[in-house]
C-alpha positions in Angstrom: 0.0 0.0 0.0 0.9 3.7 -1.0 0.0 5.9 2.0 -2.5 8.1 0.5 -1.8 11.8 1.1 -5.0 11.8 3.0 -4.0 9.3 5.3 -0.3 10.7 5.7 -2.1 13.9 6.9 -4.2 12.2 9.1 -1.0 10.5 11.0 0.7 14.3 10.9 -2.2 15.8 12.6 -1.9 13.1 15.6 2.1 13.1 16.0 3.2 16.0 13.8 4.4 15.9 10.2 8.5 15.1 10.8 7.9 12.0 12.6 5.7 10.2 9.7 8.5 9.0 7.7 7.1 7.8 4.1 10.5 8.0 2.8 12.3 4.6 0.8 15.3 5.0 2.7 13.4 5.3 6.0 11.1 2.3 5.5 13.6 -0.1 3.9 15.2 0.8 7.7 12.1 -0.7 9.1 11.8 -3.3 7.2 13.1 -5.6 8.9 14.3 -6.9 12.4 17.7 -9.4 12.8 16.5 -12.2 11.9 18.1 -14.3 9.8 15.6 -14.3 7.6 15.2 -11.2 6.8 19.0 -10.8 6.2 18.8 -13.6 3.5 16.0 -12.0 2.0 18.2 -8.1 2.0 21.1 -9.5 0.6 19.4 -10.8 -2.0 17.9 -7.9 -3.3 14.4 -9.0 -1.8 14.1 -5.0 -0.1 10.2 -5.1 -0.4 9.8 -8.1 1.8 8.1 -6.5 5.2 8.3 -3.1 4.1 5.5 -0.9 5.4 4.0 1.9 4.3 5.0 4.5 6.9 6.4 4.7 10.0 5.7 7.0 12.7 7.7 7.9 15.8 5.1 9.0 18.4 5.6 10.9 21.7 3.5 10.1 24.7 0.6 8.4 25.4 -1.4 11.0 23.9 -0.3 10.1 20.7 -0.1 6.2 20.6 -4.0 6.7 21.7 -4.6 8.7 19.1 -2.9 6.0 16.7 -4.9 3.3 18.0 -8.0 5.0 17.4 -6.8 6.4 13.6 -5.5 2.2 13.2 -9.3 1.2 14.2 -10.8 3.2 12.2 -9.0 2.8 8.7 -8.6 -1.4 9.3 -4.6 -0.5 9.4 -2.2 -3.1 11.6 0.0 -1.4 13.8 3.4 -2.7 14.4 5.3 -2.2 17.7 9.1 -1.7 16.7 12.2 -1.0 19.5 15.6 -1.4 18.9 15.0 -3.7 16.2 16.8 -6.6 17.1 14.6 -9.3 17.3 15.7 -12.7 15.2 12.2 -14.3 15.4 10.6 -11.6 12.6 8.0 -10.3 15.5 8.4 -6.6 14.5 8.0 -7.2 11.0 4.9 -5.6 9.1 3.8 -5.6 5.8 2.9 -3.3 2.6 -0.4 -2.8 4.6 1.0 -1.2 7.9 2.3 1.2 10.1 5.4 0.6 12.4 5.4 2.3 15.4 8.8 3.1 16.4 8.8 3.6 20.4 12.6 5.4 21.5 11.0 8.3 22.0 9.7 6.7 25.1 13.1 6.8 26.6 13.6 8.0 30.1 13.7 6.4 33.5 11.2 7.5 35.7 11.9 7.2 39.0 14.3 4.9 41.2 12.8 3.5 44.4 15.6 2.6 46.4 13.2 1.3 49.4 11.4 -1.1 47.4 14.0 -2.0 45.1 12.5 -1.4 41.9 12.4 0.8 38.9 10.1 2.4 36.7 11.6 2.9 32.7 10.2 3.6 30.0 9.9 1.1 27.0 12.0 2.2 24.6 15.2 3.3 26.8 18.0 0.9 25.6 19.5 -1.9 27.3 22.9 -0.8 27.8 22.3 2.9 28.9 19.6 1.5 31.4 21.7 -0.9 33.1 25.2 1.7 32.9 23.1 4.0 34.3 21.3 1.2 37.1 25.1 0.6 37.8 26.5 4.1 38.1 23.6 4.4 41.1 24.6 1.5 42.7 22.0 -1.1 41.2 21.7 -3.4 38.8 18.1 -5.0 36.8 20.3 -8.3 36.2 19.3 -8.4 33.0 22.1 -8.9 30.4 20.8 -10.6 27.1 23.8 -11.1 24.5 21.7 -8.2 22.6 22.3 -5.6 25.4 23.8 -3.1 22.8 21.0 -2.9 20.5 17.9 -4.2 22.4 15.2 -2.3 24.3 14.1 -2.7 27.8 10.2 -3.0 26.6 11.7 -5.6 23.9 13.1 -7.2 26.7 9.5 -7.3 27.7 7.4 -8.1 24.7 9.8 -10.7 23.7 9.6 -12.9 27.5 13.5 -12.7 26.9 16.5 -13.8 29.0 19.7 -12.4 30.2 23.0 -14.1 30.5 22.6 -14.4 34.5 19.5 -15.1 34.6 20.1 -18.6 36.5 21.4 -15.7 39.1 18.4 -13.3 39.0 15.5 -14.8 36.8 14.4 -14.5 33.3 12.6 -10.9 32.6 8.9 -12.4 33.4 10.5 -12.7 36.8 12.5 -9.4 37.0 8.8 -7.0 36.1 6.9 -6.1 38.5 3.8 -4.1 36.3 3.5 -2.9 33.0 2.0 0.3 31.5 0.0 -0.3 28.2 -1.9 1.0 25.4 -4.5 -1.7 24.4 -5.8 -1.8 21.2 -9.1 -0.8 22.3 -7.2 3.2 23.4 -7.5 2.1 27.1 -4.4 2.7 29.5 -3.9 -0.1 31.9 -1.2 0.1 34.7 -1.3 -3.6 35.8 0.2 -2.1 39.5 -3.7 -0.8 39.7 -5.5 -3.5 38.3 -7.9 -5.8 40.5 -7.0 -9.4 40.7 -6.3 -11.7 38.6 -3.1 -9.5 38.1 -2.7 -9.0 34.1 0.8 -8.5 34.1 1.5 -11.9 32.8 -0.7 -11.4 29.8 1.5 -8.9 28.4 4.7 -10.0 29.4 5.9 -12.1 26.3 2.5 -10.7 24.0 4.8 -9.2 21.2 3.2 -6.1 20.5 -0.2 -7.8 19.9 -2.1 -7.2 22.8 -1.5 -3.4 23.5 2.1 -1.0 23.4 4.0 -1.4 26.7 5.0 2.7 27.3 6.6 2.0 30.7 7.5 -1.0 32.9 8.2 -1.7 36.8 11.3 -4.3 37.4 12.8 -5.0 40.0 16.6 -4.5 41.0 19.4 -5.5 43.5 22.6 -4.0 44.6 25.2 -4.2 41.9 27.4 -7.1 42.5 30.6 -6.1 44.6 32.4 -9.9 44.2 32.5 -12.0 40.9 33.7 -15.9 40.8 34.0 -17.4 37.2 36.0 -20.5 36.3 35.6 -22.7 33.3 35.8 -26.7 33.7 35.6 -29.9 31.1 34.0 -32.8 30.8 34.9 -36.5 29.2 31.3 -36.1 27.5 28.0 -34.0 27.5 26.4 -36.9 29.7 28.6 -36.0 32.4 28.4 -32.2 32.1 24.8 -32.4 32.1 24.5 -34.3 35.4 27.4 -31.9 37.0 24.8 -28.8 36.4 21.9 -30.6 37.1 22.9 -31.4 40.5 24.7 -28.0 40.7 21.4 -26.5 40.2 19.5 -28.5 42.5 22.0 -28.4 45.4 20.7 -25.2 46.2 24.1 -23.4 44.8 23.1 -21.2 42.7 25.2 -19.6 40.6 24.7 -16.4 38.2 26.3 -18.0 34.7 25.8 -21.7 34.0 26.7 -22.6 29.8 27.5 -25.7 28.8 29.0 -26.3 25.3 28.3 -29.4 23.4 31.3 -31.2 22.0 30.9 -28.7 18.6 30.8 -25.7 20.3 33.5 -27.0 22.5 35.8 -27.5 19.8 35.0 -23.9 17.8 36.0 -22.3 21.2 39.2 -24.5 21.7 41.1 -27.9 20.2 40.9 -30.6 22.0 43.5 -31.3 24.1 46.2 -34.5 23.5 49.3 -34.9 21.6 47.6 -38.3 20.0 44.6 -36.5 18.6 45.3 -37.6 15.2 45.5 -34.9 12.0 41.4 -34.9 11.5 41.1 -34.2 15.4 44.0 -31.3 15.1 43.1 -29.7 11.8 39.1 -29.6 12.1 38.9 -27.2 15.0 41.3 -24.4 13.0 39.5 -25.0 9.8 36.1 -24.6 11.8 36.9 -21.8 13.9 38.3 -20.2 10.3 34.9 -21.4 9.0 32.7 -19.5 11.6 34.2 -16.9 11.6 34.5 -15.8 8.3 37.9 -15.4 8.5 38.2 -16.1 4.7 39.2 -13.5 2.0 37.8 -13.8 -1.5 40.0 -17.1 -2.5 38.8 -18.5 0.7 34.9 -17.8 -0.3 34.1 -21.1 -2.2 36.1 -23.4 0.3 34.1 -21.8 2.9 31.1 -22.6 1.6 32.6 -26.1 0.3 33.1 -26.9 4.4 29.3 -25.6 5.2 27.1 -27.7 2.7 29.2 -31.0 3.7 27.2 -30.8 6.9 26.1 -34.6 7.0 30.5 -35.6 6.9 31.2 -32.2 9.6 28.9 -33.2 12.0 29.6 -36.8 11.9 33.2 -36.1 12.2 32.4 -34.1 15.2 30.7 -37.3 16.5 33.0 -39.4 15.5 36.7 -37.6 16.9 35.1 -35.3 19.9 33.5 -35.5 23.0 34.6 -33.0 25.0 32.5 -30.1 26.4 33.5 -27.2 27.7 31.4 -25.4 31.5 31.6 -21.7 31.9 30.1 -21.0 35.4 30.1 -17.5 37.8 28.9 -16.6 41.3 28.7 -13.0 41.7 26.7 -10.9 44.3 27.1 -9.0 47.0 26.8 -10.7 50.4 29.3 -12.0 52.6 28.8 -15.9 51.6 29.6 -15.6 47.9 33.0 -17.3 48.2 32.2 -19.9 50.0 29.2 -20.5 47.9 31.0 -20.3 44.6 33.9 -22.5 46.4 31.1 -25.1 47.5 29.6 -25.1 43.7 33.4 -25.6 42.6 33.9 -28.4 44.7 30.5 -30.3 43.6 31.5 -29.9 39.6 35.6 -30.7 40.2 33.2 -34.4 41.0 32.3 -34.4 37.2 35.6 -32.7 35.3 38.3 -31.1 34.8 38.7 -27.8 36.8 40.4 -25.3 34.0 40.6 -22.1 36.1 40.0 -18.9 36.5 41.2 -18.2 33.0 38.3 -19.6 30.7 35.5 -17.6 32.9 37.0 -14.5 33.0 37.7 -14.9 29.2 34.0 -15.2 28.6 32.8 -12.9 30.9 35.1 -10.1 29.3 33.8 -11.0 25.5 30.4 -12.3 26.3 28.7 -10.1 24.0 30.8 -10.5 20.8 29.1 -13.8 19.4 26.0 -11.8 18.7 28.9 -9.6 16.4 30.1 -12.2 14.3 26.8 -13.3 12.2 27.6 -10.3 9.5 30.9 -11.9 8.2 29.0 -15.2 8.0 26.6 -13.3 5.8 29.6 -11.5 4.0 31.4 -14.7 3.1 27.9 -16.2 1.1 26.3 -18.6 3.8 24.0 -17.6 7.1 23.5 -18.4 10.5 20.4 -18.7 12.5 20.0 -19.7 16.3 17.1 -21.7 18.3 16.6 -21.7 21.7 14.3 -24.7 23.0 13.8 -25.5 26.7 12.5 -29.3 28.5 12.8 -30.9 31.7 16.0 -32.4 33.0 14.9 -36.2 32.3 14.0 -35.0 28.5 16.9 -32.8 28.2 19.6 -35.4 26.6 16.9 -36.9 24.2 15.7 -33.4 22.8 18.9 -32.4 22.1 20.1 -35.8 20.1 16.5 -35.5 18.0 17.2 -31.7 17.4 20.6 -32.6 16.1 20.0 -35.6 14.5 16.7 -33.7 12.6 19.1 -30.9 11.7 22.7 -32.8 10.9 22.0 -33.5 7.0 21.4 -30.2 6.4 23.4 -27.7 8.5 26.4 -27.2 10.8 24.8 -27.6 13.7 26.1 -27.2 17.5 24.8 -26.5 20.7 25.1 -24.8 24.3 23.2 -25.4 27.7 22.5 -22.5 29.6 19.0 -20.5 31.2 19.6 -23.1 33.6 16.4 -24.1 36.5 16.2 -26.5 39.5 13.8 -28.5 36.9 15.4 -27.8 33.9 17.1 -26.0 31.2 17.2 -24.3 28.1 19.3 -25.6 24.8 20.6 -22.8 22.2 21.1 -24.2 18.9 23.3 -22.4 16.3 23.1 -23.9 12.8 24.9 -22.9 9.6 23.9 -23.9 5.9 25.0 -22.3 2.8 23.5 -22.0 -0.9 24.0 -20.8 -4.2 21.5 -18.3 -4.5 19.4 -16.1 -2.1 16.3 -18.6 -3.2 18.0 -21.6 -2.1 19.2 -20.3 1.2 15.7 -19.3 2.3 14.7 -22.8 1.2 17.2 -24.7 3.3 17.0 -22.1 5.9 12.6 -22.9 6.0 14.2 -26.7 6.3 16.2 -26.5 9.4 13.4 -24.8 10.9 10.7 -26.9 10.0 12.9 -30.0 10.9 14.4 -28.7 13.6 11.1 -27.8 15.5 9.7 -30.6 14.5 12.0 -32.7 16.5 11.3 -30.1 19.4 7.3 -31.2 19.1 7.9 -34.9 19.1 10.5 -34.7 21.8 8.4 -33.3 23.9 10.1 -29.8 24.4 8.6 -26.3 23.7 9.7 -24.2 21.0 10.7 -21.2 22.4 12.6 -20.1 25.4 13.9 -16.2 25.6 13.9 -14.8 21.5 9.9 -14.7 21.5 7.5 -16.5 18.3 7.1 -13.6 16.1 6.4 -15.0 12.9 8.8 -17.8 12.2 7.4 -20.1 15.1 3.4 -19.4 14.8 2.9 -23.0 12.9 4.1 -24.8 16.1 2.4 -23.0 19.0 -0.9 -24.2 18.6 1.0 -28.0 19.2 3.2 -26.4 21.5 0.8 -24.9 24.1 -2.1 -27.0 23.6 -5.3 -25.5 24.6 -3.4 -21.7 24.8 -4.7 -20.5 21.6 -8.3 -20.0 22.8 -6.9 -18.1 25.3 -5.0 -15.8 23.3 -7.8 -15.8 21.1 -10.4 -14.5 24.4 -6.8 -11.8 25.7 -7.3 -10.4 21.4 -11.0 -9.9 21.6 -10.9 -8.2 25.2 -8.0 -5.6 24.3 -7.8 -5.9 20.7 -11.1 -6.6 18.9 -10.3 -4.9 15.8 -7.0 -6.7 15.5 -4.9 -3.7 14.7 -2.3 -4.6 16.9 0.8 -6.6 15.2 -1.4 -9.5 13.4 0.0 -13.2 12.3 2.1 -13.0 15.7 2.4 -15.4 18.5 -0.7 -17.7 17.0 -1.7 -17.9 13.6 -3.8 -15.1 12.2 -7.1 -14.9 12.7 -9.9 -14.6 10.8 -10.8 -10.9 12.4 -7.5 -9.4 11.8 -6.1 -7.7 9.2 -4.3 -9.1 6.3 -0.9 -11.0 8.0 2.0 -10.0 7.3 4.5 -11.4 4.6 6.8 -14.6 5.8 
């Protein structure tokens, strides 16, 4: 759709002419989020894929009411957009809708020191609301590898996680309330509403229920003492037990990620003068791989390396079992040490105790994998990432039918972290690579559809921490069985008109407007 000049004026009148941007270069900006997806579909010249047909960049709640009401009136879909960096397509629109860009909404509102909480507004980002929690003396312990570029209502909307968050708790356990726009105008502060509280409902809704302006969460002193170490394991058998009972011993640390015997060998060669060549070369030539470190000669053997994926992984298999524990205690009371030492002492049972060395190491790059996807890109292939989640006794078995479903097709390795006293989370990373931009979406739709496949017969769920958004709506009707009638009754109570960010979360439904392109 061509915003008519009519319609342009009508938006101008409600947030003022220089923030409706009808521009190319401003909605090919908005046309996607970072999903991988959507980065096959750019670099192959595919620019027209989610773009909208404005965008607007309102001020206040004044203003998003007054877009709700204009959205409900012309049959338009609104889009909530943050920082952008989403990798499940969730703040993708279509040719028939209007992204609503929300950093205006960018201050914190007040500190209570008393109750230990915060109120901050949606669109403040991540990093500058944390510096500035620390610089006070607090921190939200929130810390997803997207920190740089994410938002702190994205954090919300999405249900996401944060590196610690074995420490302090993913973010539906960090908010306190929410401040919203419904779909139907209305302002809800959840910290006012009668029982049953509706906080819950928006946490993790993706933009399809209402706009999140502000949000309560709680905080705790910033940490004053850190304790990281890194340890190995003969096999991931063994380093799954060592965190289970870690986690259920009651010594609960802040970083728990275990890397499969792939990942392990990316990070670091096996150790062992009688390794053999295969088991010396491969971890170079896949660290080289990974990282793009190829030049233009290097391109097609690149490539070469990725679409062998059945003989890569089964080489893995086949030469490696190693995996690699990066755990941390930090905090601020008086026992950290000798919980951290006790925690130690409970995993030396398992493996190998490497250090201080490997922990600190992470800890001081931990944000940097979520850096290296554009020279993957660069060099002609892509990478993509799903996070999946099951009980402890299901764990092991999800993750062999995940990788086995995914093996022919893609490099494909694994870490264990978002860990619980009854579980934990698994975050795949696969890698394909294809001759043309058609072809890579097509392989790229395989690994997903296999891959979650394997999730639905295993018994697991489909999503942990990056949200549904678009790519995972054909598996959450099997995933929560029974949930979509209750989305379904949360769309008709604050979004009859289904305005608000359609084909999200569920399937589309039969009331809302036109979804939004795959």
């Amino acid at each position: 759709m061509t915003l008519s000049n009519d319609r342009r004026a009508e938006l101008a009148s409600i947030v003022g002419d220089a923030r409706v941007l009808t521009d190319r270069a401003d909605l090919l900006a908005y046309n996607a989020d970072c999903s991988p997806r959507g980065i096959i579909l750019t670099r192959g010249r595919r620019l027209e894929a989610g773009q909208p047909a404005a965008v607007v960049q309102p001020d206040g709640v004044d203003e998003l009411r007054g877009l709700v009401e204009w959205a409900a009136r012309t049959g338009t879909a609104l889009v909530a957009y943050g920082d952008g960096s989403g990798v499940c397509r969730g703040a993708v629109g279509n040719a028939d809708s209007v992204v609503v860009d929300l950093k205006r909404f960018d201050d914190i509102l007040e500190l209570d020191e008393d109750r230990r909480s915060v109120r901050v507004q949606a669109g403040v980002n991540g990093y500058l609301f944390e510096r500035e929690m620390q610089r006070r003396g607090w921190t939200a312990g929130h810390f997803p590898s997207s920190i740089y570029c994410s938002s702190v209502g994205g954090w919300v909307a999405a249900r996401g996680a944060g590196q610690l968050s074995s420490r302090y708790g993913k973010i539906e356990d960090i908010v306190e309330s929410v401040r919203v726009v419904t779909g139907r105008g209305d302002v809800i502060d959840t910290a006012e509403s009668p029982p049953p509280d509706p906080t819950p409902w928006f946490v993790g809704s993706e933009g399809t229920l209402g706009f999140i302006t502000d949000v309560t969460l709680q905080v705790e002193p910033k940490p004053a003492d850190r304790h990281y170490r890194g340890f190995q394991f003969d096999d991931l058998s063994d380093g799954l037990e060592a965190i289970r009972r870690l986690m259920q011993s009651g010594l609960r640390p802040a970083v728990v990620r275990l890397y499969d015997p792939f990942d392990t060998l990316v990070k670091k060669a096996p150790s062992g003068d009688g390794a053999g060549t295969l088991r010396r070369a491969l971890p170079a030539a896949l660290r080289t791989a990974l990282e793009a470190r190829v030049d233009e000669w290097g391109r097609a053997a690149f490539n070469e390396l990725i679409r062998r994926a059945g003989w890569v992984n089964g080489a893995v298999d086949a030469f490696s079992s190693e995996c690699r524990l990066i755990v941390g205690y930090e905090g601020h009371t008086e026992t950290l040490q000798t919980e951290a030492e006790a925690g130690f002492d409970l995993l030396r049972r398992y493996g190998v105790d490497l250090g201080v060395e490997p922990g600190e190491e992470w800890r001081e790059h931990r944000y940097a994998v979520s850096y290296k996807q554009s020279p993957v890109f660069d060099a002609g292939a892509f990478v993509d990432t799903m996070e999946v989640a099951t009980s402890w006794s299901n764990l092991e078995s999800l993750y062999q039918r995940v990788r086995e479903a995914l093996a022919p097709h893609v490099l494909v390795m694994a870490h264990f972290s978002h860990v619980y006293t009854a579980g934990s989370s698994i975050y795949f990373t696969f890698v394909g690579s294809a001759d043309t931009a058609e072809e890579a979406l097509e392989l790229h739709q395989t690994a997903w559809r296999r891959g979650l496949d394997a999730v639905d017969g295993a018994g697991g769920s489909i999503a942990h921490h990056h949200g549904v958004g678009s790519v995972k709506t054909p598996w959450t009707g099997r995933d929560h069985r029974g949930g979509e009638a209750g989305f379904r009754a949360l769309k008709e109570a604050f979004d009859p008109d289904g305005i608000l960010n359609p084909g999200k979360v569920y399937p589309r439904a039969a009331t809302e407007p036109r979804e939004a392109s795959p």
